[in-house]
C-alpha positions as CSV (number, residue, x, y, z in Angstrom):
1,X,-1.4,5.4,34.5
2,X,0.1,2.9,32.4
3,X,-0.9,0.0,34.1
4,X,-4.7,1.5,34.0
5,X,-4.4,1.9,30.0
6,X,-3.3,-1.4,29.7
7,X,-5.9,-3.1,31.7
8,X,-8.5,-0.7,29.7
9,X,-6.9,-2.0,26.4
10,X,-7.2,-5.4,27.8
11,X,-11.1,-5.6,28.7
12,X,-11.8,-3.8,25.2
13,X,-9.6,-6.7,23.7
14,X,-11.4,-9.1,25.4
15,X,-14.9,-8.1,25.0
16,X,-14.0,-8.0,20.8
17,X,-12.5,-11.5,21.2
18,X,-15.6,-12.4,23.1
19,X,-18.0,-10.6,20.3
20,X,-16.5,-12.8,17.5
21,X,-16.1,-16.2,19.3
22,X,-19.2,-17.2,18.0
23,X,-18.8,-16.4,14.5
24,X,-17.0,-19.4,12.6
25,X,-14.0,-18.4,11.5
26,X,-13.1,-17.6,7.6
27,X,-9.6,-18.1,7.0
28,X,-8.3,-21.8,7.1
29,X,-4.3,-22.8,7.4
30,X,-5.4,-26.4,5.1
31,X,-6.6,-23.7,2.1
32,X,-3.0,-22.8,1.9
33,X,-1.0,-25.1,3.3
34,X,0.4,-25.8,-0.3
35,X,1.2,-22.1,-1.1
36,X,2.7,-21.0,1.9
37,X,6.5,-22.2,1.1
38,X,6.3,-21.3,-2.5
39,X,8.5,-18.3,-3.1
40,X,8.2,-15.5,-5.5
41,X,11.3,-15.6,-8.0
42,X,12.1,-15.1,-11.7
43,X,11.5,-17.6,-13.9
44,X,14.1,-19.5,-16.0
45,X,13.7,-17.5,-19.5
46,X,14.0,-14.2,-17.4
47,X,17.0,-15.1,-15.8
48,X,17.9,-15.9,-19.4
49,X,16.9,-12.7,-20.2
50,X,18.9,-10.3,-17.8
51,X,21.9,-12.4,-18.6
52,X,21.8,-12.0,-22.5
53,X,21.1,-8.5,-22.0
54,X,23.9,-7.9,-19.4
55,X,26.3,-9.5,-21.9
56,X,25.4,-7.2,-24.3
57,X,25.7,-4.3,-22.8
58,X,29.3,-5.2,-21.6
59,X,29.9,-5.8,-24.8
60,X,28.6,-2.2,-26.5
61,X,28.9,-0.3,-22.8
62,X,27.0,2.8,-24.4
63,X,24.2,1.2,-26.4
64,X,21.2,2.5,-25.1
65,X,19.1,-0.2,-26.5
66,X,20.7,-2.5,-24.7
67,X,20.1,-0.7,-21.7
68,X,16.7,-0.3,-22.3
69,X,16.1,-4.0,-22.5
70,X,18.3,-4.4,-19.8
71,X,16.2,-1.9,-17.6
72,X,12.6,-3.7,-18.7
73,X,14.0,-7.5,-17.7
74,X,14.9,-6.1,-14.6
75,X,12.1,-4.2,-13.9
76,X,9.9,-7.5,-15.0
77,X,12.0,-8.9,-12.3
78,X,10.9,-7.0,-9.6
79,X,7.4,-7.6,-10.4
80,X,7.6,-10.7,-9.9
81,X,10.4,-11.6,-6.8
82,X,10.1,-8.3,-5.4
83,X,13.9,-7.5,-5.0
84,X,14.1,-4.1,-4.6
85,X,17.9,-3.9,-5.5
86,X,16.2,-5.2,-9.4
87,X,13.8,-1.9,-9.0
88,X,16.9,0.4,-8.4
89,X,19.0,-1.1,-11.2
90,X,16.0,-0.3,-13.7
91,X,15.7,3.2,-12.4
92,X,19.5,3.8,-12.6
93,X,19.5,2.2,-16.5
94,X,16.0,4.4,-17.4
95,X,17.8,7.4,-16.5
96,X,20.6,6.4,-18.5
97,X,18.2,5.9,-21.3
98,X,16.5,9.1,-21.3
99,X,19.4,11.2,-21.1
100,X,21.3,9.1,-24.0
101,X,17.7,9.8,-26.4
102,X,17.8,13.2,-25.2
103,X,13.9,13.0,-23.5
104,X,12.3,12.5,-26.6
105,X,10.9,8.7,-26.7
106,X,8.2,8.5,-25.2
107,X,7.7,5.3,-24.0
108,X,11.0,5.1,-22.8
109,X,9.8,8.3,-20.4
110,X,7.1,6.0,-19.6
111,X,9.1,3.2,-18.4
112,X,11.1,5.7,-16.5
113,X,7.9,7.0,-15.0
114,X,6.3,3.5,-14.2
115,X,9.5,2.6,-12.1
116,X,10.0,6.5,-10.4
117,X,6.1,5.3,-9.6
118,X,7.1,1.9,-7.6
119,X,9.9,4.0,-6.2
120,X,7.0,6.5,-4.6
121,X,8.9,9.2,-6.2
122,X,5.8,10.6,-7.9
123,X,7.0,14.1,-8.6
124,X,9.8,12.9,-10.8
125,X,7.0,10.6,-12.5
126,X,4.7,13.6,-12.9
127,X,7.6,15.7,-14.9
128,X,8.7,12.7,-17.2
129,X,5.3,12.2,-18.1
130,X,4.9,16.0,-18.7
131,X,7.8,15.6,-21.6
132,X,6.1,12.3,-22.2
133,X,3.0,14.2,-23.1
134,X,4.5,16.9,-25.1
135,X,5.7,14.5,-27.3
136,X,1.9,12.9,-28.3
137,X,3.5,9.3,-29.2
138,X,1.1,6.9,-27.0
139,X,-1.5,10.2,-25.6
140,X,-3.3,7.8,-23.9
141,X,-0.8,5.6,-22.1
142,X,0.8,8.6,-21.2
143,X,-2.3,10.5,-19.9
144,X,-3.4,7.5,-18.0
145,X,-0.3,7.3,-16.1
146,X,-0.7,10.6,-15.4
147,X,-4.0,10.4,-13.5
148,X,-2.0,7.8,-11.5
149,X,0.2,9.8,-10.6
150,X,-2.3,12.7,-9.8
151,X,-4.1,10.8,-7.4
152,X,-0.9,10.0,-5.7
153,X,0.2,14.0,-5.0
154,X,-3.4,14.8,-3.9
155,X,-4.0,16.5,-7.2
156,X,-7.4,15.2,-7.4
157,X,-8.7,17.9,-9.6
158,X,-6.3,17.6,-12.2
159,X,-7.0,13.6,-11.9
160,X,-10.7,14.0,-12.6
161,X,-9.7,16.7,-15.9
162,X,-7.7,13.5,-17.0
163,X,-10.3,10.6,-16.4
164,X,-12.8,12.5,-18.6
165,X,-10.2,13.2,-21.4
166,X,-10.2,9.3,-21.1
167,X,-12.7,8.3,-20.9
168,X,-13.7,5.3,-22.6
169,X,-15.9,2.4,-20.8
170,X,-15.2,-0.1,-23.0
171,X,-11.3,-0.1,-22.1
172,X,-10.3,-2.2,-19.5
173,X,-7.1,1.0,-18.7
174,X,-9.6,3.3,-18.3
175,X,-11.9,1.1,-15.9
176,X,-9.2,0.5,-13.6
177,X,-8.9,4.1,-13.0
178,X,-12.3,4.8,-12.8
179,X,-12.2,2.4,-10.2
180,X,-10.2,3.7,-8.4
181,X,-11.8,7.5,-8.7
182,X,-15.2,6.0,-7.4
183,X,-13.2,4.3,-4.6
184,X,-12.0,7.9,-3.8
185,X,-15.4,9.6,-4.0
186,X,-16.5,6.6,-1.0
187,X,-18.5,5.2,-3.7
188,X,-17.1,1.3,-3.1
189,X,-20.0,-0.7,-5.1
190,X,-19.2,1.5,-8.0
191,X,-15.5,0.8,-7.3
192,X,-16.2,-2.6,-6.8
193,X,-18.4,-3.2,-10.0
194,X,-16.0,-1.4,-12.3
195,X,-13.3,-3.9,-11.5
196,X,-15.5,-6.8,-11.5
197,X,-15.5,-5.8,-15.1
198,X,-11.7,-5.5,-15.5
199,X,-11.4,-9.2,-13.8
200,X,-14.1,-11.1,-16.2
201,X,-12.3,-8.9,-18.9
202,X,-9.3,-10.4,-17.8
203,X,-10.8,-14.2,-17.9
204,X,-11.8,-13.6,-21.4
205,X,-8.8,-13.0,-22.6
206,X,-7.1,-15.6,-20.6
207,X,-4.6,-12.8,-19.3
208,X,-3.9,-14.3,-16.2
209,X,-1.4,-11.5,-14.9
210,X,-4.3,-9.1,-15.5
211,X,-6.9,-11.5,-14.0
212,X,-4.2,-11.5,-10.8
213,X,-4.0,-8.0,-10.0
214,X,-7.8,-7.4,-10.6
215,X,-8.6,-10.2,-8.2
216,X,-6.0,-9.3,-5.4
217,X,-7.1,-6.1,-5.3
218,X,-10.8,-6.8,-5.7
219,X,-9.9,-9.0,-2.7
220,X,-8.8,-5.6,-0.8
221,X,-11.9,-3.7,-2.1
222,X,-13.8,-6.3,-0.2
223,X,-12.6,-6.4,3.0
224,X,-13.0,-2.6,3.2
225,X,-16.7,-3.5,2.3
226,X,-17.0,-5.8,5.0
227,X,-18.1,-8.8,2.9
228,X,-14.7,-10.9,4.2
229,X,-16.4,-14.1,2.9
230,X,-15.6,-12.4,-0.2
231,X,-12.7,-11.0,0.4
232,X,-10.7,-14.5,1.5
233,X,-12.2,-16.1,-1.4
234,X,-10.5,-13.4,-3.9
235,X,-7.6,-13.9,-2.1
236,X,-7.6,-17.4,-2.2
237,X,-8.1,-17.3,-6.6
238,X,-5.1,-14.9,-6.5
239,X,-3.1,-18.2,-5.0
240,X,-4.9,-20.3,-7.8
241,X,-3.5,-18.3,-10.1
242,X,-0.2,-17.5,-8.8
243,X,0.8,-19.7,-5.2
244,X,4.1,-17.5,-4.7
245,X,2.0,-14.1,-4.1
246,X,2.8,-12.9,-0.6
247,X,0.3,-10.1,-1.2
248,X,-2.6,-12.6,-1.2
249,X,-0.8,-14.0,1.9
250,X,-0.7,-11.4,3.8
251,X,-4.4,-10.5,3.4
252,X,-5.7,-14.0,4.6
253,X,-3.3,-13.3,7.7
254,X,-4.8,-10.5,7.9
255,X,-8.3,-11.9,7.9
256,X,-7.7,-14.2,10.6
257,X,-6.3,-11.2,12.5
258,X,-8.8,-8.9,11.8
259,X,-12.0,-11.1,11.6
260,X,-11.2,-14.3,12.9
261,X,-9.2,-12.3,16.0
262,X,-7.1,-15.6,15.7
263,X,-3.4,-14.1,16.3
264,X,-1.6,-17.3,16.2
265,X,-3.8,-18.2,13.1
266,X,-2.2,-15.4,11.7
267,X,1.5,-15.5,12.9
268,X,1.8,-19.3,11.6
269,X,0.5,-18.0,8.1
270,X,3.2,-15.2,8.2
271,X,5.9,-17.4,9.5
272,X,5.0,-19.9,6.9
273,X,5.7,-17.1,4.0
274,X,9.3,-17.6,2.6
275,X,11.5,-15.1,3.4
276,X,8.7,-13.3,5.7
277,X,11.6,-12.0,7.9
278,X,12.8,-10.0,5.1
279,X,9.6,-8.2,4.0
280,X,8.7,-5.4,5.5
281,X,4.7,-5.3,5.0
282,X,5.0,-9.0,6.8
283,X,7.3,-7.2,9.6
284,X,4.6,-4.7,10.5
285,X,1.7,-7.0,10.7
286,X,3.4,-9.1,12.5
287,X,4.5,-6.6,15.2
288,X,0.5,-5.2,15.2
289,X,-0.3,-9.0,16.3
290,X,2.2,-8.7,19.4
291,X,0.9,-5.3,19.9
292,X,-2.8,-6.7,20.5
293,X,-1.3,-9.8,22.3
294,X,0.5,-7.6,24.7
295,X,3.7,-9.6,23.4
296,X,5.9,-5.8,23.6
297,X,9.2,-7.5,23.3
298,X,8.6,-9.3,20.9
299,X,7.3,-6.4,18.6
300,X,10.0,-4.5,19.9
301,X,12.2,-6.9,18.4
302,X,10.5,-7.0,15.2
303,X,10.1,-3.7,14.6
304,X,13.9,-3.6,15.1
305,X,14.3,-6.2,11.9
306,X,11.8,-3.8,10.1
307,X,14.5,-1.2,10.7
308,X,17.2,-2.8,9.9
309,X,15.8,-4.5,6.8
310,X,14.6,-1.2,5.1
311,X,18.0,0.5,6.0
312,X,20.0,-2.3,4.2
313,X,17.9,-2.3,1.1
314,X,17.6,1.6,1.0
315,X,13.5,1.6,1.3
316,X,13.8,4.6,3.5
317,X,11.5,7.0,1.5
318,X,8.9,4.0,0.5
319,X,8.7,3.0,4.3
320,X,8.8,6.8,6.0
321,X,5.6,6.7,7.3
322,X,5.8,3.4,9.7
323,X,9.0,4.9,10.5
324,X,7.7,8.0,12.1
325,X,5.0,6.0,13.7
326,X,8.0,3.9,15.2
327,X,10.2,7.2,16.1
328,X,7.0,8.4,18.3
329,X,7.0,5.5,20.1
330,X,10.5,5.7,21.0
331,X,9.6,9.2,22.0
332,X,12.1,10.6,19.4
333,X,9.6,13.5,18.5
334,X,12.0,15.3,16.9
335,X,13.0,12.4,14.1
336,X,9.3,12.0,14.3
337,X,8.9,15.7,13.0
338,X,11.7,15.6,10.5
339,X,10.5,12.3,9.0
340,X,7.0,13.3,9.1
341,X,7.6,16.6,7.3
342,X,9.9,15.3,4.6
343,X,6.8,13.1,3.5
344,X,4.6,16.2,3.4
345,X,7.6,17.5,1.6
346,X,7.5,14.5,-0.8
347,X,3.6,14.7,-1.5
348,X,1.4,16.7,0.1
349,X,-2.0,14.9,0.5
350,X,-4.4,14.1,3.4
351,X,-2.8,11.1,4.4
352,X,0.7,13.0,4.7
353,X,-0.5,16.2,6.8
354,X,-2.6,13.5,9.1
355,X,0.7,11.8,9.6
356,X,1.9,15.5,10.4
357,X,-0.9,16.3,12.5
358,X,-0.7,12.9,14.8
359,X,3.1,13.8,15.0
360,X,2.2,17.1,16.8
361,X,-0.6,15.4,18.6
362,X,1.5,12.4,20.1
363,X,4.3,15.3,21.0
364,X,1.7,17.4,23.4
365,X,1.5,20.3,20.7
366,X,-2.9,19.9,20.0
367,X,-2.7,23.3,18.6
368,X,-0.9,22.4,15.4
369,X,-2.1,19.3,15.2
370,X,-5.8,20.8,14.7
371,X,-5.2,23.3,12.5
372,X,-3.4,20.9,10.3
373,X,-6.4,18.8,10.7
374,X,-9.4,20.4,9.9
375,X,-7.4,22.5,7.2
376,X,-5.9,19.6,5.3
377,X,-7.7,16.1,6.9
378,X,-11.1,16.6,7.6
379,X,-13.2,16.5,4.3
380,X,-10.3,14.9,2.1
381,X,-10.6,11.7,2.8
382,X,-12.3,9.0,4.2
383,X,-9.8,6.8,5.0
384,X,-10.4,5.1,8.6
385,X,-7.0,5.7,10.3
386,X,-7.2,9.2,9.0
387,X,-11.0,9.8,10.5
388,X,-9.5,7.7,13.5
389,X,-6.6,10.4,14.1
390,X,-8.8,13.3,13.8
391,X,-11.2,11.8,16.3
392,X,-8.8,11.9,18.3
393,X,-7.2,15.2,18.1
394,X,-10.6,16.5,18.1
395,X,-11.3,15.2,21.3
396,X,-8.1,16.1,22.7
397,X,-9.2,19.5,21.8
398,X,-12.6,19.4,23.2
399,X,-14.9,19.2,20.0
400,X,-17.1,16.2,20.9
401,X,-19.6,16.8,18.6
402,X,-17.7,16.3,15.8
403,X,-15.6,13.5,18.1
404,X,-19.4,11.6,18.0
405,X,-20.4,12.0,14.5
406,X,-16.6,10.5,13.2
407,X,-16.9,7.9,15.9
408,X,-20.3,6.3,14.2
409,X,-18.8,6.3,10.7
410,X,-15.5,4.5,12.3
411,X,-17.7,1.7,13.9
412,X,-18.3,0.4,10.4
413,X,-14.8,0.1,9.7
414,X,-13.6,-2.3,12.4
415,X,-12.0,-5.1,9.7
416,X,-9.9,-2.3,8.1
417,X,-8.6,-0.4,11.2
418,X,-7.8,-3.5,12.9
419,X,-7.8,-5.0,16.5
420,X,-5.8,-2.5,17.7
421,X,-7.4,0.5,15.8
422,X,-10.8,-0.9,16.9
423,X,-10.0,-0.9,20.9
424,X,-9.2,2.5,20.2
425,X,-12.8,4.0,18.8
426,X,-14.0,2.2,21.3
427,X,-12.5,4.5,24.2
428,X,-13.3,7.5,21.9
């Protein structure tokens, strides 16, 4: 049975390799030949920075304001290097903080919140917030951060009761978020024009880290849209701006993955990226490139690094959905389970009870797996994968009607599912 599967895999492989031979390819290794090598890190004045601080604070052990400067340089740091171990020391010294002021600055609870945020631990962002709010110093910010965070736990209507107490077109804060609402609702152009606006914003103002973000993600936006041309050339201004950004990286890897269906294209840009075997967004790609390629020890080997690096730097709860993904290919169903339900635990949205509902589906148990489907899935979100995964529970359970009318909407959506992904609504 195996042996058929893999040959099925193989011809559908083929026939999309054969399908975009003749389309010129869009990523090139010469556009970033100079970028590749140049690794995120801190610069001089922030190194600077965390020192003088440090000193401080082992100077006057208690002073929370020193600790509160302390806690920003680091968490400035991981912005820009990435270092986890940075993230955890700002969260450890926010706490600190908070509890010294008693919960009543607010834009210390802020900073507390913005790092519980990178940390994915949204509930404890949504309750600092809550005392952030109470307080009224900085409504906005506060409120803002809020629908954030909203959007994150599935809490979709208390994000829209926020975006309209904010409402304000002419702020570049608020048009972020209302870009990302409109992206939500599956209106992309609206998404997309919104944060067009942000980035010439941006350029106006000569805020480059601003004009950064807006273009990496516009460059994301994109490529859902299907316009890749686009897309690489976003990516490509986010290197302009800043050549150390693994994020814009990783997405022209992707695109000569995912459009190009140039795998070695794609490994040599990912092998080029300092430290790649240490990050574990790189890690993954890279082991869904030997997945299509058919090179199974290899990404057996890789996802083993992806394991072990997450372990050692504690990323446990900001990697648990790969992991389960990984446990179910091992077979371990029952780590699968436990892993899979501690992240519905952690934030209950569509995304999380799809990752609950493939669980049950890739352990034999369809029953569960549908109900969780068409009760918490179906409807909520338009994500691919998700729309992929309930196609396929669907059809497990015999309802090929509504097998057929996801499998049309899922044949526009080949760049962002992927090689792999793609072979697979193929066979629906």
């Amino acid at each position: 049975m195996k042996t058929r599967i893999g040959l099925a895999l193989f011809a559908l492989g083929l026939l999309l390799y054969l399908f975009k031979a003749d389309q010129a390819p869009i990523a090139k290794l010469q556009d970033i030949d100079d970028s590749l090598q140049v690794a995120p890190q801190n610069p001089d004045w922030l190194q600077k920075d965390i020192a003088f601080w440090q000193s401080k604070l082992e100077q006057v052990p208690g002073e929370f304001s020193y600790k509160a400067k302390l806690a920003g340089a680091y968490g400035l740091s991981f912005s820009k290097s990435r270092v986890f171990a940075d993230l955890f020391k700002a969260g450890t010294l926010w706490a600190e903080v908070n509890e010294q002021t008693h919960f009543k600055e607010a834009g210390f609870l802020r900073a507390a919140a913005r790092n519980a945020i990178s940390r994915h631990e949204f509930e404890q962002a949504a309750s600092l917030l809550l005392q952030a709010e109470k307080l009224g110093e900085g409504l906005r910010a506060t409120q803002l951060m809020r629908f954030d965070v909203a959007m994150e736990l599935a809490q979709y209507d208390v994000a829209e009761k926020l975006l309209k107490q904010t409402e304000d077109f002419s702020d570049v804060d608020f048009l972020i978020r209302y870009s990302k609402w409109k992206d939500y609702k599956g209106n992309l152009d609206e998404a997309i024009f919104r944060l067009e606006q942000v980035l010439a914003w941006a350029k106006e103002r000569n805020n480059n880290s601003l004009e950064f973000w807006a273009v990496s993600n516009l460059g994301d936006y994109y490529g859902h849209a299907g316009t890749i041309e686009k897309a690489y050339a976003a990516y490509l201004k986010a290197l302009a701006l800043d050549p150390s950004s693994t994020y814009a990286k990783k997405g022209i890897a992707y695109i000569a993955f995912a459009n190009d269906m140039d795998p070695q294209k794609a490994l040599s840009i990912i092998d080029g990226i300092a430290d790649s075997n240490q990050n574990p967004d790189l890690l993954l790609l890279k082991a869904d490139i030997f997945e299509f390629t058919g090179a199974l020890q290899q990404r057996t080997e890789v996802l083993n690094q992806f394991k072990k690096v997450v372990e050692e730097q504690g990323l446990e709860s900001l990697y648990r959905m790969p992991l389960v993904q990984i446990a179910l290919d091992e077979k371990d169903f029952e780590q699968a389970l436990t892993l899979a339900r501690a992240e519905v635990s952690h934030r209950a949205t569509p995304q999380t009870y799809d990752l609950l509902a493939w669980t049950y589906f890739s352990a034999g148990d369809i029953e569960s797996a549908l109900k969780i489907t068409e009760v918490q899935v179906l409807g909520q979100s338009e994500e691919p994968v998700l729309l992929l995964h309930s196609a396929e529970i669907l059809k497990a359970a015999g309802k090929l009607s509504a097998v057929n009318e996801l499998k049309e909407e899922l044949e526009e959506a080949s760049f962002e599912l992927g090689p792999i992904a793609t072979k697979q609504v193929m066979a629906l």
